[in-house]
C-alpha positions as CSV (number, residue, x, y, z in Angstrom):
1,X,47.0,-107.8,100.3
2,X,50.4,-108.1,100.9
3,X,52.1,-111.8,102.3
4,X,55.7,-112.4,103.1
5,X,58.1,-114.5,101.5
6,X,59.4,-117.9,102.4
7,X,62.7,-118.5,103.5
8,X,64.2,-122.4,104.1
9,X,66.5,-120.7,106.4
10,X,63.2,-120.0,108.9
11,X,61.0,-121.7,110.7
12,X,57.9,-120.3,109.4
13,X,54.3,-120.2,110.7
14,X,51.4,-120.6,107.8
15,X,49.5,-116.9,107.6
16,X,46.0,-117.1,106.8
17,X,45.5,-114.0,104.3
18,X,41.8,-114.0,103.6
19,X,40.7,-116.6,101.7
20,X,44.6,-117.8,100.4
21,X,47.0,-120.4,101.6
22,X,50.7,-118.8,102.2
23,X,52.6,-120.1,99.0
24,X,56.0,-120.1,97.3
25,X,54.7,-117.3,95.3
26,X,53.4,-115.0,98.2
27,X,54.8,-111.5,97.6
28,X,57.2,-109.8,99.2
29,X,56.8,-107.2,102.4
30,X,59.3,-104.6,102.0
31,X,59.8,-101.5,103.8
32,X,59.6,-100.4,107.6
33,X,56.8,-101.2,109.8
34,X,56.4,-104.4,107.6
35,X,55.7,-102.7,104.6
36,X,52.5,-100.8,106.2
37,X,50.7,-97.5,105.8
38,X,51.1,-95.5,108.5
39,X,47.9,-94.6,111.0
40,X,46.9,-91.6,112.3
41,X,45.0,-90.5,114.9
42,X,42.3,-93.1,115.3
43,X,43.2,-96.9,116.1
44,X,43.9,-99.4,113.7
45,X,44.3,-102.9,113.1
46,X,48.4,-103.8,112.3
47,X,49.5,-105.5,109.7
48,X,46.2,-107.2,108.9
49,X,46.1,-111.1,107.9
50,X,50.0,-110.8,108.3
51,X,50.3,-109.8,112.0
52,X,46.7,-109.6,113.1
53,X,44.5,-112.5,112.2
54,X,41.6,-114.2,113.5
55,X,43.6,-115.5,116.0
56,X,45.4,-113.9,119.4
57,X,48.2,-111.7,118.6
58,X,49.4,-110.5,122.1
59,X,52.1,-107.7,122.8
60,X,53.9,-106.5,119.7
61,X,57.2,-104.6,120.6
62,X,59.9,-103.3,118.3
63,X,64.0,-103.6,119.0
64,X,65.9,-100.2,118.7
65,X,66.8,-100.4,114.8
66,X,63.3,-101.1,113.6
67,X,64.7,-104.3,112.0
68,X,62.6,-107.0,114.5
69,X,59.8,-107.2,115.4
70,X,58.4,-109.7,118.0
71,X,54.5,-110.8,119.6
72,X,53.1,-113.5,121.2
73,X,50.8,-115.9,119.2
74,X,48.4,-118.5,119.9
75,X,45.5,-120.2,117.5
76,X,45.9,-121.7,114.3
77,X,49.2,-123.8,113.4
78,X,50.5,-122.5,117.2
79,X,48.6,-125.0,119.4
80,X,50.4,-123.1,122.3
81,X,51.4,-119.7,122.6
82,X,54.7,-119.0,120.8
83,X,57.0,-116.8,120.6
84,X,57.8,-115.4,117.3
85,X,59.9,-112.4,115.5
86,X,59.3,-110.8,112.4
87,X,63.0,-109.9,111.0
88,X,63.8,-107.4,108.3
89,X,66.7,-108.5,105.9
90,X,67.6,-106.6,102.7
91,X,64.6,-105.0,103.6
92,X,62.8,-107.5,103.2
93,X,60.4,-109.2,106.2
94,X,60.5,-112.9,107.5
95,X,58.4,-114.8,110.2
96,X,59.7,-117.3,112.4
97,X,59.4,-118.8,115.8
98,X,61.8,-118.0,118.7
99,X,59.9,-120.4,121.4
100,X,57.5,-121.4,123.0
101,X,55.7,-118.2,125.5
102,X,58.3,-117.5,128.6
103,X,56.2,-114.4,129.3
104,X,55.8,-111.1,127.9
105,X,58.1,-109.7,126.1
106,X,60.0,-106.3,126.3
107,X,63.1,-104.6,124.7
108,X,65.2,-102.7,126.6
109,X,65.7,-99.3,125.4
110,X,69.1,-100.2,124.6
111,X,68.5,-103.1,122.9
112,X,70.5,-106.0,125.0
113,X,67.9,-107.3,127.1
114,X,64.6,-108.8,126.5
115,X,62.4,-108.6,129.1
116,X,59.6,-111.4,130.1
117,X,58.3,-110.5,133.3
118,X,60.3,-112.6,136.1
119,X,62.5,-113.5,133.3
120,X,64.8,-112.1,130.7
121,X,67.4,-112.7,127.5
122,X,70.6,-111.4,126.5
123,X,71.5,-110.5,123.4
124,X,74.1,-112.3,122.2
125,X,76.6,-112.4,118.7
126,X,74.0,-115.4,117.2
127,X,70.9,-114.2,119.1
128,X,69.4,-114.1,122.2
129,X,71.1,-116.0,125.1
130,X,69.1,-118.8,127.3
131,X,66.1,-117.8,129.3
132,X,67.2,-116.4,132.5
133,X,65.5,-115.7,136.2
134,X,65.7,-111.9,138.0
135,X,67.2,-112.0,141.3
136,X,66.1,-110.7,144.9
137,X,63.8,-108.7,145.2
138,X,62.1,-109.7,142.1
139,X,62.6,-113.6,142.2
140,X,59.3,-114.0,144.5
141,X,57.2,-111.2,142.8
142,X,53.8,-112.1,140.3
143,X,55.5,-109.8,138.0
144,X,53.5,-110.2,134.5
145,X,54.9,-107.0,132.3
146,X,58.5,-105.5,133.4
147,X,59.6,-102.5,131.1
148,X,63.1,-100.2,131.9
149,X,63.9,-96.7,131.2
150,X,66.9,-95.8,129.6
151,X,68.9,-95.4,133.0
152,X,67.4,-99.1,134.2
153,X,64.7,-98.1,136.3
154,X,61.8,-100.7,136.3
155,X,58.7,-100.2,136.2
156,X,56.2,-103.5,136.4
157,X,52.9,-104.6,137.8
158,X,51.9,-107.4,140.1
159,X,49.0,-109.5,138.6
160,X,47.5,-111.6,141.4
161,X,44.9,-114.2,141.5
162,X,42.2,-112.4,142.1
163,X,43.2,-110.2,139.5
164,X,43.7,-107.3,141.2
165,X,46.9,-105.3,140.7
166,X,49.2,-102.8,140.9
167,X,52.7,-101.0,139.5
168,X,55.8,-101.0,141.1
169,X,59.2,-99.6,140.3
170,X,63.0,-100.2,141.9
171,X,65.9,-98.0,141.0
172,X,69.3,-99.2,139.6
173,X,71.9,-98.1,142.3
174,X,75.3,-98.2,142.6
175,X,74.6,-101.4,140.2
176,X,71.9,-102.8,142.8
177,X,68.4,-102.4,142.4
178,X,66.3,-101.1,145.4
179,X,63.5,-102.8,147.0
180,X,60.4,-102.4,144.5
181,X,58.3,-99.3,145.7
182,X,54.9,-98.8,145.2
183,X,53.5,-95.9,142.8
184,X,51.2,-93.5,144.3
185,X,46.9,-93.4,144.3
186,X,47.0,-91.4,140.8
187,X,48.7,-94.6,139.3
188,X,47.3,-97.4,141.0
189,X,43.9,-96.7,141.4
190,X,41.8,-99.7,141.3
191,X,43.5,-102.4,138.8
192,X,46.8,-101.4,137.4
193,X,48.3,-103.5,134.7
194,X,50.6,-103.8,131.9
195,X,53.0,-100.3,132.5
196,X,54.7,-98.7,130.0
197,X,57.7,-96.3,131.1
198,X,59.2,-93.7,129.0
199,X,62.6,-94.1,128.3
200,X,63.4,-90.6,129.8
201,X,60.9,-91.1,132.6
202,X,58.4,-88.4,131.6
203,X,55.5,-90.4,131.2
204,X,54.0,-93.9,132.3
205,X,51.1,-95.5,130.4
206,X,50.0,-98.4,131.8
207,X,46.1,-100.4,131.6
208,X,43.1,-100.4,134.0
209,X,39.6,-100.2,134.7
210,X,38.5,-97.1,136.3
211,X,35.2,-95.0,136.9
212,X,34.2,-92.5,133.8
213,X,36.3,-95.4,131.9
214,X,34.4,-96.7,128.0
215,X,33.5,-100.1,129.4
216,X,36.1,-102.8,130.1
217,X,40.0,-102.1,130.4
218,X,41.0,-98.7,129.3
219,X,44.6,-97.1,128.6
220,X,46.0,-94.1,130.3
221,X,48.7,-92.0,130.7
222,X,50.1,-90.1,134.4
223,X,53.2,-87.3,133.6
224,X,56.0,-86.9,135.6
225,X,55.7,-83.6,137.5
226,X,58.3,-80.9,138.2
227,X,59.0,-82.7,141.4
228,X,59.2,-86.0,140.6
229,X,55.6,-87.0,141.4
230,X,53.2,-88.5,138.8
231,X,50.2,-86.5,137.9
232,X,46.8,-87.6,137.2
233,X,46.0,-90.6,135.3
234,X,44.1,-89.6,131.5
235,X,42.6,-91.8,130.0
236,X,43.6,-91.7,126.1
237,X,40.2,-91.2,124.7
238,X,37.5,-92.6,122.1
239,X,40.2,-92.5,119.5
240,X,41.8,-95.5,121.2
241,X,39.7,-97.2,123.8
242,X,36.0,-98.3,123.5
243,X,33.8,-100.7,125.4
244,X,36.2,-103.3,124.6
245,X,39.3,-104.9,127.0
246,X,42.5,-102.0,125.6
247,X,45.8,-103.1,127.1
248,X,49.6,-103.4,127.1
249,X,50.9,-100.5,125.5
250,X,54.3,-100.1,124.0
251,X,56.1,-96.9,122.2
252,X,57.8,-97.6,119.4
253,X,61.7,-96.8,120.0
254,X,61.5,-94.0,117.3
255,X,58.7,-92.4,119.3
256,X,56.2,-92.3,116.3
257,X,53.6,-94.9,117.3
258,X,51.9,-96.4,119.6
259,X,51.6,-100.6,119.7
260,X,48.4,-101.9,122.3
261,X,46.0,-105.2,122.4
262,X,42.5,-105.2,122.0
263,X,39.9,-107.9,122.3
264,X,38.0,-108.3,119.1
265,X,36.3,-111.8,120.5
266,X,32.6,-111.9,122.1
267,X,34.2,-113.5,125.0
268,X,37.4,-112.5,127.3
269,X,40.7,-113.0,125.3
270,X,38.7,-115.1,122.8
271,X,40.4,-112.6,119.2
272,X,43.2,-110.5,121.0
273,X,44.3,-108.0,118.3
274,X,47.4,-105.6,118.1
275,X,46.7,-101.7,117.2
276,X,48.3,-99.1,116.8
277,X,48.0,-95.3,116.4
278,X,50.3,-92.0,116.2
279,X,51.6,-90.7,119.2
280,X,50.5,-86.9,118.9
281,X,48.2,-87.7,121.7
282,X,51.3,-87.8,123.7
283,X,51.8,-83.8,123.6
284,X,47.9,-83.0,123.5
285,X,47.1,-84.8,126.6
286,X,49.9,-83.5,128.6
287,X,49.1,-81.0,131.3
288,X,49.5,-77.6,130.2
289,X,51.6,-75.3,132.7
């Protein structure tokens, strides 16, 4: 099993690799994807005992170069959930925290902005800028996940106290964005969580639990139709979801793979895991015309 290095110019978290402590002479992780073999078709665990542990590992996104990569943790040495990044130097991989959980997290597909639901950093020449607030209209909103498209369209959800949900989206404008509409029945359907929008805008998957669904919260995907309307949601299948809570999805920036949570514990949220899987599903889901 492969561990990654120290560094004394990090703050590091100590991994739990089976049954050995994180050491000065843990080996190296080299290569993209921190050094892991690629999946295919069926789900599987990432990065196991260096990303995915025992503990919660929640919302794993990648920045546009491949060379970060950031997740929410909690359990273990984090007594509250944190923040941290994976970075790729000289090819090699460190760990380290970035703060404590301000919400969760998404890159913009051009790489300046991370998004944290209500909130949101700036990249910056030493890093990421200060946590900052969106404006009217999103100020007042129970946004939980916010993702853009490449032409800064939002799509997010509203998660409300009764946990009931749906997805929204507002158009950039003239600079301005629009007054958050609401996506049509084949979107929000029951509970709506968690969306995902391509960053050309052909495709949206986003979480929920829905009749003829495998149990708890399953994935699904809705295409963007030749007039602008979204199609049918589809749920992604036995190759990804089971009886098991399946949420938050996230595409890599290459397009190759697809990053999602699943529980793992015997109660709700107890061993929050992050997957991931090739994207051919992508093409042999979609609609044929």
């Amino acid at each position: 099993m492969k561990l990654i290095s120290l560094s004394i110019t990090f703050l590091f978290c100590i991994l739990a690799v089976s049954k050995n402590s994180y050491s000065d002479e843990a080996q190296v992780i080299e290569g993209p994807y921190l050094g892991q073999t690629p999946p295919g078709p069926i789900a599987e665990p990432f990065a196991p005992g260096i990303v995915t542990t025992e503990f919660y590992e929640f919302n794993g996104v990648f920045t546009p170069d491949l060379k970060e990569f950031y997740l929410i943790r909690s359990g273990g040495v984090h007594e509250k959930p944190s923040l941290v990044v994976f970075k790729n130097i000289n090819n090699r991989w460190y760990e380290s925290v970035v703060s404590s959980r301000k919400g969760t997290p998404f890159i913009a597909p051009d790489g300046k902005t991370m998004h944290l639901g209500r909130r949101y950093m700036n990249r910056t020449d030493s890093g990421w800028s200060e946590v900052k607030s969106l404006v009217s209209p999103f100020d007042k909103l129970p946004i939980m996940r916010l993702t853009a498209s490449s032409k800064g369209t939002y799509f997010f959800d509203e998660f409300k106290k009764d946990l009931t949900g749906s997805i929204r989206y507002s158009e950039l404008v003239d600079g301005q964005y629009e007054e958050p509409k609401i996506l049509g029945k084949t979107i929000n359907a029951g509970k709506s969580f968690h969306p995902f929008i391509a960053p050309d805008e052909s495709y949206l998957i986003f979480d929920g639990k829905r009749e003829g669904g495998y149990g708890d919260s399953d994935l699904y995907i809705s295409y963007r139709q030749q007039d602008g309307s979204w199609g049918e949601a589809i749920n992604l299948g036995d190759k990804i979801n089971t009886d098991a809570w399946e949420a938050v999805a996230t595409i890599t920036p290459d397009g190759k793979y697809l990053f999602f949570n699943r529980n793992m514990g015997t109660s709700k949220y107890e061993n929050v895991d992050i997957f991931w899987v090739d994207t051919k599903f992508i093409e042999e889901l979609r609609p044929k015309e």
